[in-house]
ROSE-4610 file (N, C-alpha, C; in Angstrom, 1 decimal, always signed):
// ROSE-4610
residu = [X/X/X/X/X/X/X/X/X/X/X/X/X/X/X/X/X/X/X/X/X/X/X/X/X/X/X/X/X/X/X/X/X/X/X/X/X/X/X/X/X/X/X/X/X/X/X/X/X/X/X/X/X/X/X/X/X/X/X/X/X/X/X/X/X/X/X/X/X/X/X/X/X/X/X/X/X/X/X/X/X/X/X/X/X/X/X/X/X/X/X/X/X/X/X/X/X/X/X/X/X/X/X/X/X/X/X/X/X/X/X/X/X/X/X/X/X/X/X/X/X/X/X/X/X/X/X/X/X/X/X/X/X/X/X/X/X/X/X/X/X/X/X/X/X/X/X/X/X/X/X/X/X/X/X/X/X/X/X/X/X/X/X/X/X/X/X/X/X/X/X/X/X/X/X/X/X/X/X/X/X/X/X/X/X/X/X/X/X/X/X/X/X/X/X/X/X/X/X/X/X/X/X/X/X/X/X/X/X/X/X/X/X/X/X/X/X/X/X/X/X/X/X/X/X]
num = [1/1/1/2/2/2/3/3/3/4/4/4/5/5/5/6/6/6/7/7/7/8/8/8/9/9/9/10/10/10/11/11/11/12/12/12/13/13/13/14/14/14/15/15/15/16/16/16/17/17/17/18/18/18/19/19/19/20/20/20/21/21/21/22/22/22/23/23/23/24/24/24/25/25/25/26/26/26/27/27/27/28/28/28/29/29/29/30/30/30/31/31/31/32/32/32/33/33/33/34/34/34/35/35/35/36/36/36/37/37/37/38/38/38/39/39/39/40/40/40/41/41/41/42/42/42/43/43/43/44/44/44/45/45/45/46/46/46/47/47/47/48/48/48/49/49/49/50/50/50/51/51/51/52/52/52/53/53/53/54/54/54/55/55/55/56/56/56/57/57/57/58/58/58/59/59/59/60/60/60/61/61/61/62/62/62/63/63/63/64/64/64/65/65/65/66/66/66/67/67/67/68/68/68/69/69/69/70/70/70/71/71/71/72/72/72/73/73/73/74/74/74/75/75/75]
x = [+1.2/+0.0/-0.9/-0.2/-0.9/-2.2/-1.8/-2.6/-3.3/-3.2/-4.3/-5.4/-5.1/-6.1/-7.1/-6.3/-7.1/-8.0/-8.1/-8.6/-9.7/-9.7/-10.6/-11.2/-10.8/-11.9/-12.7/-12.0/-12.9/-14.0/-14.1/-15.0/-16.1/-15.8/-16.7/-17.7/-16.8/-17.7/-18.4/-19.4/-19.9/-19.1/-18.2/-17.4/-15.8/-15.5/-13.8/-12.7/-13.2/-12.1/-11.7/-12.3/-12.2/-11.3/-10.8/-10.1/-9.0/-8.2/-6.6/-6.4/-4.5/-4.4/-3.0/-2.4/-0.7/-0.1/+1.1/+1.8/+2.7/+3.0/+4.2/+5.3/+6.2/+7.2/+7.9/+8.4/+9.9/+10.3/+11.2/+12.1/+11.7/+10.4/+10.0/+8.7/+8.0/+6.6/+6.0/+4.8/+4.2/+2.5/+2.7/+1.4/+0.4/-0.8/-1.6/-2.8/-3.1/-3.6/-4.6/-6.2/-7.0/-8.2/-8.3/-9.2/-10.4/-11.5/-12.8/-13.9/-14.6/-15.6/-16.3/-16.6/-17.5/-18.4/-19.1/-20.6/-19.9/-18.9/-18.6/-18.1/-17.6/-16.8/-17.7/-19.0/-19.8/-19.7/-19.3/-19.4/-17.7/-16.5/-15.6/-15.1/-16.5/-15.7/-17.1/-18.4/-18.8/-20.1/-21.2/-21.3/-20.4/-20.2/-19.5/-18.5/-18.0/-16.2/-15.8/-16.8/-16.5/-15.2/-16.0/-15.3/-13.7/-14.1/-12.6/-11.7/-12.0/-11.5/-10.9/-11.8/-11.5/-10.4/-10.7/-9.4/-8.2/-8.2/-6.8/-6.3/-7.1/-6.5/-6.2/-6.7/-6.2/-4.6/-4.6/-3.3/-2.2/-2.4/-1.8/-1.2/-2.1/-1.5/-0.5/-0.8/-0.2/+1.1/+1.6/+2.9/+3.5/+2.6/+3.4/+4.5/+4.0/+4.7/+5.8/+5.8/+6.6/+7.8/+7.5/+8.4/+7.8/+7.0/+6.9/+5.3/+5.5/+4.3/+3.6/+2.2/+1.3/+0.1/-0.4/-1.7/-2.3/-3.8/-4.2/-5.1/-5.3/-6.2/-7.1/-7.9/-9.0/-9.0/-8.9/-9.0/-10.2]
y = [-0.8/-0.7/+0.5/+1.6/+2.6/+2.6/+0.9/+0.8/-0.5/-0.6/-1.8/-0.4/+0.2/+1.3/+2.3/+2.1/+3.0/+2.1/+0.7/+0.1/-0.5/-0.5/-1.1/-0.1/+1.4/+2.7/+2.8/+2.7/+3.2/+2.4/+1.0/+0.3/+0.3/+1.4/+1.5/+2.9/+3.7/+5.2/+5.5/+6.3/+6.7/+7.9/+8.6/+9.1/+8.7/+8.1/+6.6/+8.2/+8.8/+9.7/+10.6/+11.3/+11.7/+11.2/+9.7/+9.1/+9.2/+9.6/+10.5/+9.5/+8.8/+8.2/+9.0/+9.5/+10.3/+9.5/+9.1/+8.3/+9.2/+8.4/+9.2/+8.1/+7.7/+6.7/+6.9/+6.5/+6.8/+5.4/+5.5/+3.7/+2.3/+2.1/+0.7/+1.2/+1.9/+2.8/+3.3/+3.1/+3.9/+4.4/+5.6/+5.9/+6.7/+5.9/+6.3/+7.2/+8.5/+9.3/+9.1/+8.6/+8.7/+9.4/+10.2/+11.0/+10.9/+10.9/+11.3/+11.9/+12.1/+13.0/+13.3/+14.2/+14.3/+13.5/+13.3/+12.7/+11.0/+10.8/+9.2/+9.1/+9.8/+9.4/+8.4/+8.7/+7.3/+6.2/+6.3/+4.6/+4.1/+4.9/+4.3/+4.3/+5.1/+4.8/+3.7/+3.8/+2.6/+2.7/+1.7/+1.6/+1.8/+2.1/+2.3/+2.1/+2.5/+2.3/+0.8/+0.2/-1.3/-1.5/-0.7/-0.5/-0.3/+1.0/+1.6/+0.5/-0.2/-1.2/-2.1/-2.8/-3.8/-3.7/-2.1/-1.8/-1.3/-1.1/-1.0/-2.2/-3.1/-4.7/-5.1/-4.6/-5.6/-4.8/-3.6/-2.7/-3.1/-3.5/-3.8/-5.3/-6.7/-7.4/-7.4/-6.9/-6.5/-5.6/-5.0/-4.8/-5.7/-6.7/-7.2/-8.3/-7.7/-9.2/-8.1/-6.8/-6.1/-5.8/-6.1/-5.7/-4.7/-4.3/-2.1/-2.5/-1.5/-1.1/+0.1/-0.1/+0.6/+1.5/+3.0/+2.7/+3.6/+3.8/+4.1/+5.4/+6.8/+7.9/+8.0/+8.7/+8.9/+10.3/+11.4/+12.8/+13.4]
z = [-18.0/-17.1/-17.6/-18.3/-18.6/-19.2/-20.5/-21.9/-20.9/-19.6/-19.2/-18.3/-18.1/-17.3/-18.2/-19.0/-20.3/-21.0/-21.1/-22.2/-21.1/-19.9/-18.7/-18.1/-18.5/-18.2/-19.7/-20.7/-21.7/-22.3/-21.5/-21.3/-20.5/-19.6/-18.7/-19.0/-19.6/-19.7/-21.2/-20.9/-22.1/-23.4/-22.9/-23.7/-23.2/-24.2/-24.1/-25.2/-25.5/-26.1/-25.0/-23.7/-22.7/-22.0/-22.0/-21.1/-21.3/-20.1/-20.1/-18.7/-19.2/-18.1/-18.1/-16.6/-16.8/-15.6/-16.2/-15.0/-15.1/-13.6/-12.9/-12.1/-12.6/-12.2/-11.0/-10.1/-9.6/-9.6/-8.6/-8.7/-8.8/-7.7/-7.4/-7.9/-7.8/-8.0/-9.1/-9.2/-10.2/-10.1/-10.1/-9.5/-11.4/-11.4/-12.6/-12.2/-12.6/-12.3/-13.6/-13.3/-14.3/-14.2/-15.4/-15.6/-16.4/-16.4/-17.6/-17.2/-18.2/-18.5/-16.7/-16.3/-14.7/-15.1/-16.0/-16.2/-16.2/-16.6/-15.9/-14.9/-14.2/-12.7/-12.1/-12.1/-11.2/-12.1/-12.8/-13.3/-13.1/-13.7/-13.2/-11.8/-10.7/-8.9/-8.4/-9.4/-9.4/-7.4/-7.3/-5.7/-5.2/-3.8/-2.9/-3.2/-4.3/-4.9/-5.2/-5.8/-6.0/-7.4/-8.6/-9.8/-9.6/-8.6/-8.5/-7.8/-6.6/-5.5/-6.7/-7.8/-8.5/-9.4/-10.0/-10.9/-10.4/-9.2/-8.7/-8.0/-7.7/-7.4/-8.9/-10.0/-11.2/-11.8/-11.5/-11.6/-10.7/-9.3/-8.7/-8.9/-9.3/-9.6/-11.2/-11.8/-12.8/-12.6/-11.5/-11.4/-10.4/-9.4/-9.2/-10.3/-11.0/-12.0/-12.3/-12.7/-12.6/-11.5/-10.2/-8.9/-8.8/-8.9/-9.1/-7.7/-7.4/-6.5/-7.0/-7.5/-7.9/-7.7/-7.9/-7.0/-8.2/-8.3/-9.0/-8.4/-8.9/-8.6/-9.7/-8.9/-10.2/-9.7/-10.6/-10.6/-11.0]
């Protein structure tokens, strides 16, 4: 999930070497903490957080296939 969050932010922003994704696992869960450049934040949280809404419904179905419950932060 790590390499699906990274390759669907670095598509979005104008500097893609900026993009840092750090997970943090426990049992059933996995939470991805993603970061870039301040000058992209508005494009990966997007209008009224549409971007962001979308990429955490597409993370989220993506663990469900896993069993794992997922959520995604943007820092």
């Amino acid at each position: 999930m790590k390499e699906l969050v990274e390759i669907l932010a670095k598509a979005l922003v104008d500097q893609p070497d900026q993009v840092k994704v750090n997970v943090i696992e426990k049992e059933k869960s996995v939470t991805l903490e993603l970061s870039v450049a301040p000058d992209d934040m508005g494009k990966v949280i997007g209008k009224q957080g549409r971007i962001a809404r979308s990429l955490r419904t597409v993370v989220k179905a993506a663990a469900t296939k896993q069993r794992k419950k997922a959520t995604v932060e943007i820092v």
